[in-house]
Structure formats: structure tokens, C-alpha cells
C-alpha positions in Angstrom: -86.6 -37.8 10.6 -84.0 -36.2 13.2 -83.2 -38.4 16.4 -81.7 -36.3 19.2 -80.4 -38.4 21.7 -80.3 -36.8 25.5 -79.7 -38.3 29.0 -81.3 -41.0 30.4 -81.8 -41.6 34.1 -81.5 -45.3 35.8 -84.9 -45.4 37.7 -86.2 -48.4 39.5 -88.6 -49.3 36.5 -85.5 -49.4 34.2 -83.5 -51.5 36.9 -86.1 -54.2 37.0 -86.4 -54.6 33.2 -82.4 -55.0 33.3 -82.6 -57.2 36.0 -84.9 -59.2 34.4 -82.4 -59.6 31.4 -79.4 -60.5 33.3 -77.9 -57.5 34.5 -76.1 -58.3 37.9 -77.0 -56.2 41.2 -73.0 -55.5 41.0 -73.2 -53.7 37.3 -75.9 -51.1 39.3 -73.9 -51.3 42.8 -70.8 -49.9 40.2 -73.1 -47.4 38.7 -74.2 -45.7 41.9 -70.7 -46.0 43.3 -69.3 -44.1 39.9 -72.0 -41.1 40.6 -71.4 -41.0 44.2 -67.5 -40.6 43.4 -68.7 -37.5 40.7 -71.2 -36.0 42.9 -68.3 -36.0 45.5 -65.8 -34.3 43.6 -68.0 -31.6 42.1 -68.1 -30.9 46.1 -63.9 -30.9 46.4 -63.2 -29.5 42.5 -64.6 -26.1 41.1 -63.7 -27.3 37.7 -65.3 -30.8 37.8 -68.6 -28.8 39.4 -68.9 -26.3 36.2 -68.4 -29.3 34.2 -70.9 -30.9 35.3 -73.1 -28.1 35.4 -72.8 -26.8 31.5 -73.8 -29.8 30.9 -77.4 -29.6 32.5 -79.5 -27.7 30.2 -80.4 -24.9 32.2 -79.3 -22.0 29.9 -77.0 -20.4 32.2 -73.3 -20.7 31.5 -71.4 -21.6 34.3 -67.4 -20.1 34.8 -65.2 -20.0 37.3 -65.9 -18.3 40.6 -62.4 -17.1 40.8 -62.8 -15.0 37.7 -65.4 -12.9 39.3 
């Protein structure tokens, strides 16, 4: 048996469960806060944009625009 592990998104179902263990509203104030600061410099940083890009499996390789 092969286990590929892949991404998993934070949705509000997930958050209650955690919640419901323990996990303090300022563990998931510090997870949104860490995305909003990526999300933000894929806007300011080419590089940190195609990063994040290649690794979304859309099967289009992403370079940089200034190659072009």
C-alpha cells in the first residue's frame, strides 16, 4: 500500500475539531497571519510568486517573466 501525502487546507470544520482539543484561537490567528504575509509577497516578489505557483499542481511550469 502506497500513502501519498498532499496539502491540506484549514477549513472551518477542521478548526472546530482543533478547537475542541485545545488549540488556542492565537495558534489559527498565527496561521492566517503567516499566509496573509505569503500571499503578500508573491504580490511584491516574482520569485516567491513562481514558487508558490510550481507548487500548485496545475501542470504548467511557471519561470521568470523577465526571461521572456
Amino acid at each position: 500500500m502506497l500513502t501519498i501525502t498532499g496539502r491540506l487546507h484549514l477549513n472551518r470544520q477542521v478548526m472546530v475539531l482543533l478547537s475542541g482539543l485545545g488549540v488556542s484561537d492565537d495558534a489559527f490567528f498565527a496561521l492566517q497571519e503567516a499566509m496573509l504575509q505569503r500571499l503578500a509577497q508573491m504580490l511584491i516578489n516574482e520569485q516567491q510568486a513562481a514558487i508558490a505557483l510550481s507548487q500548485v499542481n496545475t501542470g504548467i511550469t511557471y519561470q521568470s517573466c523577465q526571461a521572456i
